[in-house]
N, C-alpha and C positions, 0 to 999 in steps of 0.2 A: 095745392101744397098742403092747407090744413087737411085735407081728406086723404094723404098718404100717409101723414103723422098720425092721425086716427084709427089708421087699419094696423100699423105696425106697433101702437099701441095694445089694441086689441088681442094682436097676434103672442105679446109679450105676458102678457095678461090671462091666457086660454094656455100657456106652457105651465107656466107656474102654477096655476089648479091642479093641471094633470100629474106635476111632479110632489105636489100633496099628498093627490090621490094612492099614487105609486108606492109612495113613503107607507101611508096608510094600512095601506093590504101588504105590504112587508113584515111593518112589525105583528100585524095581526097573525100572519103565519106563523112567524120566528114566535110569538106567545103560545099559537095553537100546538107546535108542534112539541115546545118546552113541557108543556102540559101535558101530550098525551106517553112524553117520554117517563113524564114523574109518574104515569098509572102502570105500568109496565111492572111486572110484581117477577120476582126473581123463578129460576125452576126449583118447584120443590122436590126435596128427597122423598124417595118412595117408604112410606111411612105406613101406610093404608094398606098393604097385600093382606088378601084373608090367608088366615090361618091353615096351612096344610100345603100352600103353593107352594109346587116344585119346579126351581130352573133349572132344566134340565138341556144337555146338550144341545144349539140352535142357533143356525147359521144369523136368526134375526135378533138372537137374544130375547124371545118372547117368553113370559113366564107358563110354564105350561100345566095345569090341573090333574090334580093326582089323580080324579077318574079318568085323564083322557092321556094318562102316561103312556097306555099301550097304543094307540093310534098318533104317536109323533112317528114323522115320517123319517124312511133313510137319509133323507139328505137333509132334515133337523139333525141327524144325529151323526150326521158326518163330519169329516174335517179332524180337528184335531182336538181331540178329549180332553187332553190336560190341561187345555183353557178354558176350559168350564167344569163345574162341580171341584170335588177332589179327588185328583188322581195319589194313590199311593200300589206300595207295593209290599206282599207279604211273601214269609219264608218259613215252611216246618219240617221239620227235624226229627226222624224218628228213631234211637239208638237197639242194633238188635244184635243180639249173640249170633255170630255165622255159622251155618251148617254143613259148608262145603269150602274145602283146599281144592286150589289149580296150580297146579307144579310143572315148570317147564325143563325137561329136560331134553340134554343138546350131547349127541355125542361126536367126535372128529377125528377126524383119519389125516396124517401127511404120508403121503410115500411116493417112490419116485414113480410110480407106476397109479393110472386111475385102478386099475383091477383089484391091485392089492392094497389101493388106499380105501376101495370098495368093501372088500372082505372085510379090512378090521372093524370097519364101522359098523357094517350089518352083523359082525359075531357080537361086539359090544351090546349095540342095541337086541340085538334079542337075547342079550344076558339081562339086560335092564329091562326087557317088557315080562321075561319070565318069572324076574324077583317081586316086580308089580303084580302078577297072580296070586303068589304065592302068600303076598300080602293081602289079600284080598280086593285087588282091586277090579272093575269089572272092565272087559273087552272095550264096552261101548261107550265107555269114561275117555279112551287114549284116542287123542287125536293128531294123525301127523300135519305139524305147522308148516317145516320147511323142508326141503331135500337138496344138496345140491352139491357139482360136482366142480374144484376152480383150482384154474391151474397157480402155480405159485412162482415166482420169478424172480430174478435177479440182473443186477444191471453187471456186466461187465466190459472192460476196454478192449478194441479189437484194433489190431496194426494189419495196412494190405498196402497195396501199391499206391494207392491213392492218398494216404496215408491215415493217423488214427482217429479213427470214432467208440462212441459207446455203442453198446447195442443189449438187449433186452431176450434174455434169454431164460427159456424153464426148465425148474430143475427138480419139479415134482409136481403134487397134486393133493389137495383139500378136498376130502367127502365129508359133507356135514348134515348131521340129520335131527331132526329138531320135533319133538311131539310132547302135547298138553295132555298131561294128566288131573280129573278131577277126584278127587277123595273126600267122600261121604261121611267117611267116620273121622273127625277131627283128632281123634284119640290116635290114630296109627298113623300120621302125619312123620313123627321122627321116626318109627319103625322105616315106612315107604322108602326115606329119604337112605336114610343108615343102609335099605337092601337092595337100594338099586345102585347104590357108591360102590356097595363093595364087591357086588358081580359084578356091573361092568368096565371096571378098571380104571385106569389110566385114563381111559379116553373118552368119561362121563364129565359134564359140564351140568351144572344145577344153575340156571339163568334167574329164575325168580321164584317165589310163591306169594300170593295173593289168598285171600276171603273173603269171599262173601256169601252171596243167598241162591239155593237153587230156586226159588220162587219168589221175586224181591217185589213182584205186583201186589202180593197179599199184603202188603203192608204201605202202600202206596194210598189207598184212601185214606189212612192215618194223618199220612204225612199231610195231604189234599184239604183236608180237614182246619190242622193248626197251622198252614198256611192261610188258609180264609179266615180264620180268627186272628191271626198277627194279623193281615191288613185292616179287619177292621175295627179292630181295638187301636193302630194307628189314625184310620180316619176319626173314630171318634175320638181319639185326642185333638186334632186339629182341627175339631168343627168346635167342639169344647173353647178350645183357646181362641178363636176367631170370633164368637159367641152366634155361632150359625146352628143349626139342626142336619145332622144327618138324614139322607132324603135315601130312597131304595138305589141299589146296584143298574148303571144304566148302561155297563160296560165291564168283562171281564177276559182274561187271557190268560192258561196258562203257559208262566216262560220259559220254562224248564222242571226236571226232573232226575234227581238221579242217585246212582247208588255205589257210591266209590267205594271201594276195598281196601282196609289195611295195606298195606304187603312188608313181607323181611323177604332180604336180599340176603340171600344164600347160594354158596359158590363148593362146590364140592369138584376138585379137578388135579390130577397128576398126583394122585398118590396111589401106593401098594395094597393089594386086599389087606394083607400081613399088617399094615401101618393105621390100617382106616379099624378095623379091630381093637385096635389100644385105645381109642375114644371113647371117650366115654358116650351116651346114648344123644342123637340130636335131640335139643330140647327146643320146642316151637310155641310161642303164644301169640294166640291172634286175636285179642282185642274186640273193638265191637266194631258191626259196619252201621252207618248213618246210612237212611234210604230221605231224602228230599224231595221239598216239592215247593214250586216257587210260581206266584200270580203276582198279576199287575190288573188293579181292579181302579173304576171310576164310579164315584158314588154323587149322587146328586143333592144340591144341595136344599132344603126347606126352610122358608122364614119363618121364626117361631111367632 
């Protein structure tokens, strides 16, 4: 009996050590690890880049060295530009006196017949291309745009056995003919206009006239030019404001281009030679034509 009270004694006795021990190497952990949490030092900002580093487009974000700009690869410099560096966009503008009129004129025929709605139209127009010689204008200037022959109709009600319907019936015919003329000498613009009204009659139609350049490339570098300087007089505004450094050109496009014309809308139609006479002389001014030119450039950025 005393020798089982001794062992369970024992037994009571070798727990409780061990649950010392247990406690022991717990808090020793929960201290150790308290400890190595207080050395843990926050991440610094990037403070230290040498001078002249350019981030330049990168799928990893890595800063890439200005000697080694041209050896970043295409798929560093892939993706999508405007999230990295600074994307902007430039526009130039360049205002030039026009050296050439395009004059559309249209002339139309109704008659109940195509033949003879044919005839008046072809007598018209070549009253209208002969006054355009006479004015000086050259053969290879007159382009025909459109031609074309349609018939004209009317709806009216018809009674039969069955009883009434509409029905759609013609009762003549539209010949219309349509050709661009260009004029060189801006100066004989209202002559042109005034001697092809009053030859071809009644049934000259003047659709539009426009200005602008017979050669509008020559002036396209211009444009090309204060285009790239707007963008980059924008980027460096905004590296300015941001307090970054403009880095070299890592990306450029251009988006457009173009050279829109003036135009006066002038309608010359359904009057008498005898009547177009009492007018006084067409007067026409045409203004300046803008030739454009427009990029979207991405420039990379340097830490100063």
């Amino acid at each position: 009996m005393l020798e089982i009270i001794r062992d369970r004694t024992l037994a009571i006795l070798g727990a409780a050590i061990a649950l010392v021990l247990i406690t022991s190497v717990a808090c020793s952990s929960d201290t150790n690890d308290k400890s190595s949490l207080s050395t843990v030092e926050p991440i610094a900002q990037i403070t230290n880049v040498p001078a002249g580093t350019i981030f330049a487009p990168s799928s990893e974000g890595v800063p890439v060295g200005l000697n080694d700009l041209a050896s970043v690869s295409a798929r560093q410099i892939g993706g999508n530009l405007q999230q990295v560096g600074i994307a902007v966009s430039g526009r130039g503008t360049v205002a030039v006196d026009p050296d050439i009129a395009t004059l559309s004129i249209h002339v139309e025929a109704r008659e109940t017949t195509v033949s003879k709605a044919r005839q008046i139209a072809a007598e018209a127009m070549d009253r209208a291309l002969k006054a355009l010689e006479r004015s000086g204008v050259n053969e290879s200037d007159i382009v025909t745009r459109n031609f074309s022959i349609q018939p004209q109709s009317t709806y009216v009600e018809r009674v039969s056995d069955l009883g009434e319907y509409g029905q759609s019936i013609i009762i003549g015919y539209v010949v219309s003919n349509s050709i661009e003329v260009t004029i060189r000498n801006l100066d004989d613009v209202g002559e042109v206009i005034d001697s092809a009204s009053e030859d071809a009659g009644d049934e000259i139609r003047i659709n539009w006239i426009t200005f602008g350049l017979d050669n509008p490339a020559m002036y396209g570098d211009t444009a090309r030019e204060l285009a790239a300087h707007d963008a980059h007089a924008t980027a460096e505004l905004y590296a300015r404001t941001l307090g970054v450094e403009l880095g070299p050109v890592v990306y450029l496009q251009e988006t457009g281009g173009t050279s829109p014309a003036p135009s006066y809308g002038a309608t010359a139609s359904g009057f008498s030679e005898d009547f177009a006479r009492s007018f006084a002389p067409t007067q026409i001014s045409s203004g300046d034509v803008d030739v454009t030119a427009s990029v979207s450039v991405v420039f990379a950025i340097v830490v100063p």
